[in-house]
C-alpha positions in Angstrom: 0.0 0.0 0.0 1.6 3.3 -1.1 1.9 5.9 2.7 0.3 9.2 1.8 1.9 11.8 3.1 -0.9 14.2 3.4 -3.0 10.9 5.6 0.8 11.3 7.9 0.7 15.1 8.1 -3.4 15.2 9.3 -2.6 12.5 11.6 -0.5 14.3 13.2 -2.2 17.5 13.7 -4.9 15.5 14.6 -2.8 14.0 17.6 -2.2 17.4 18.3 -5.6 19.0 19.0 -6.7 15.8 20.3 -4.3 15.6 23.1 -5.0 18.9 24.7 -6.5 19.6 27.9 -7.9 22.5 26.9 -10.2 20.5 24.2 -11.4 18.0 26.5 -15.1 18.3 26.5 -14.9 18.7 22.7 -15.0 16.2 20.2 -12.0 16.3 18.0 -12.5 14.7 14.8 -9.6 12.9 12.4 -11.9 13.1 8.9 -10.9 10.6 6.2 -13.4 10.2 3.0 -15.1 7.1 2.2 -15.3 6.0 6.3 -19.4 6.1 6.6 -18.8 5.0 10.8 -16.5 8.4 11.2 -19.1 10.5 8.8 -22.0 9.1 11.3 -19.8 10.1 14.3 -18.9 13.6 12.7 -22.7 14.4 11.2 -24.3 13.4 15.0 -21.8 15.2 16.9 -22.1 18.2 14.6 -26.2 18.5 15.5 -25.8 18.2 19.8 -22.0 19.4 20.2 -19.2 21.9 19.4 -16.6 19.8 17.0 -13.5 19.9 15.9 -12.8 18.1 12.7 -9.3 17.8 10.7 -10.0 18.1 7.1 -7.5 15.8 5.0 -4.8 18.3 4.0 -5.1 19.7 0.2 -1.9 20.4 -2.2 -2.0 24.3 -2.4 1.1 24.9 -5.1 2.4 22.8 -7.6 6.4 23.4 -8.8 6.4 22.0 -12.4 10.1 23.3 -12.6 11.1 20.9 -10.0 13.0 17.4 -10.9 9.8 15.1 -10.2 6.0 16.4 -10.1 5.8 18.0 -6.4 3.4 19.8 -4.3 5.6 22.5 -2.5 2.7 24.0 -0.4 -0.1 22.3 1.2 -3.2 23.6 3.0 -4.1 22.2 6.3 -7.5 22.6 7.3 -9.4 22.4 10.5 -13.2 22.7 11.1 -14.4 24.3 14.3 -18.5 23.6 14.2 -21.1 24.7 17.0 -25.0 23.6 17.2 -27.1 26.6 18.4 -27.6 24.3 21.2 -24.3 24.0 22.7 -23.8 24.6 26.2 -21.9 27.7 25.7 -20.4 27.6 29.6 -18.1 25.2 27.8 -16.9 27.6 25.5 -17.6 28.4 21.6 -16.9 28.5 18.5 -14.8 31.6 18.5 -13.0 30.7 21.6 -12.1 27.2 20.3 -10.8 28.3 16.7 -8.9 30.9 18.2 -7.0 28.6 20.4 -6.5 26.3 17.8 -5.4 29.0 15.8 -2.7 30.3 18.5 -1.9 27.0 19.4 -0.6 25.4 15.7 0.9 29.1 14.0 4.7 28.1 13.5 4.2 24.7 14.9 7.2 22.3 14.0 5.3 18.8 12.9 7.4 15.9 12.2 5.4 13.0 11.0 7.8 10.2 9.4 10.1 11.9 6.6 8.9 15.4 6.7 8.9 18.1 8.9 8.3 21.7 8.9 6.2 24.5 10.7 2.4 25.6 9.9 1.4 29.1 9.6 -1.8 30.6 8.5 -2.9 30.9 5.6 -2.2 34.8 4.5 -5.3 35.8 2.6 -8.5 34.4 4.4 -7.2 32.2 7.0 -10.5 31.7 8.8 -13.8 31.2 6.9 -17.2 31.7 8.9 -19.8 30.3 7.7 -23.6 31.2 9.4 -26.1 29.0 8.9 -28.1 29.1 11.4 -31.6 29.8 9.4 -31.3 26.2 7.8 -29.4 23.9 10.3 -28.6 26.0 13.7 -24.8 25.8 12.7 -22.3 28.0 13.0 -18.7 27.0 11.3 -15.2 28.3 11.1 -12.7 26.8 9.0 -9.2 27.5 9.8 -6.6 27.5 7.2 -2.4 26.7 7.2 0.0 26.2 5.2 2.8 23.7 5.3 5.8 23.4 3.3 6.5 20.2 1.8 10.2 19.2 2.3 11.5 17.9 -1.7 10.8 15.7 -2.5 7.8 14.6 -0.2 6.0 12.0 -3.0 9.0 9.6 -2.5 7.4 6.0 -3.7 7.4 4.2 -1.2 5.2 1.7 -0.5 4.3 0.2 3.3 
C-alpha cells in the first residue's frame, strides 16, 4: 500500500488537537473520506456538540520546474462547528478556533520523513460560515500552510 503523506501530516495535527486539555469536553475529529462509521460520528456530533474536525490536507502549489512532479505548499484545514444548542459555559466557536489557531501558528510537525512549521494561511485564513436559518450551525474553517520538504512524494510503499 503506497503511505500518503498528506493521511501522515493530518494524523498528526490531529494527535495534536486531540491531546489537549484545553479541548477536552470537545469532540476532536480525524476526517478521512469514504469511512461512513466516522461520517455518522462527525454528522451526529455536529447536531448536539461543538466539534473539531481535521480536514484531510489539500496540495496548495504545484512546482512543475522541479526534478519530479511536487506539491511545495499544502493547506491544512481544521473545522471548528457549534450547534445553536451548545452549552456555551463550555466555550464556543470563536473561543475554540482561536486557540487552535494560537496553538498550531509556527508549529514544528514531524510526522515520518517530513517536517516543517504551519502558519496561516495569509489571505482568508478563517472562513465563517452562518447557517443558522437552515441547520442551527455555525462553522469556522481554519486554514495553514505547510511546506512540503523535496521531494515529499517519495514511492514508497508500506
Amino acid at each position: 500500500m503506497i503511505i500518503s503523506r498528506l493521511e501522515l501530516l493530518q494524523e498528526a495535527v490531529f494527535e495534536i488537537l486531540r491531546d489537549r486539555r484545553e479541548l477536552s469536553g470537545k469532540s476532536v475529529f480525524l476526517y478521512r473520506p469514504g469511512d461512513m462509521r466516522g461520517i455518522l460520528d462527525i454528522n451526529t456530533h455536529k447536531q448536539t456538540n461543538l466539534c473539531v474536525i481535521v480536514l484531510p490536507p489539500m496540495p496548495a502549489e504545484f512546482r512543475p520546474n522541479w526534478p519530479v512532479p511536487c506539491d511545495a505548499t499544502v493547506t491544512v484545514r481544521i473545522l471548528v462547528a457549534e450547534n445553536a444548542f451548545t452549552d456555551a459555559s463550555t466555550g464556543g466557536a470563536l473561543g475554540v478556533a482561536e486557540f487552535i489557531h494560537s496553538l498550531l501558528t509556527g508549529r514544528r510537525i514531524q510526522c515520518g520523513p517530513m517536517h516543517g512549521a504551519l502558519m496561516p494561511k495569509l489571505k482568508e485564513p478563517w472562513k465563517i460560515n452562518e447557517s443558522f436559518t437552515t441547520d442551527m450551525q455555525l462553522e469556522i474553517l481554519l486554514t495553514f500552510e505547510f511546506e512540503m520538504p523535496f521531494p515529499w512524494n517519495d514511492g514508497k510503499e508500506k
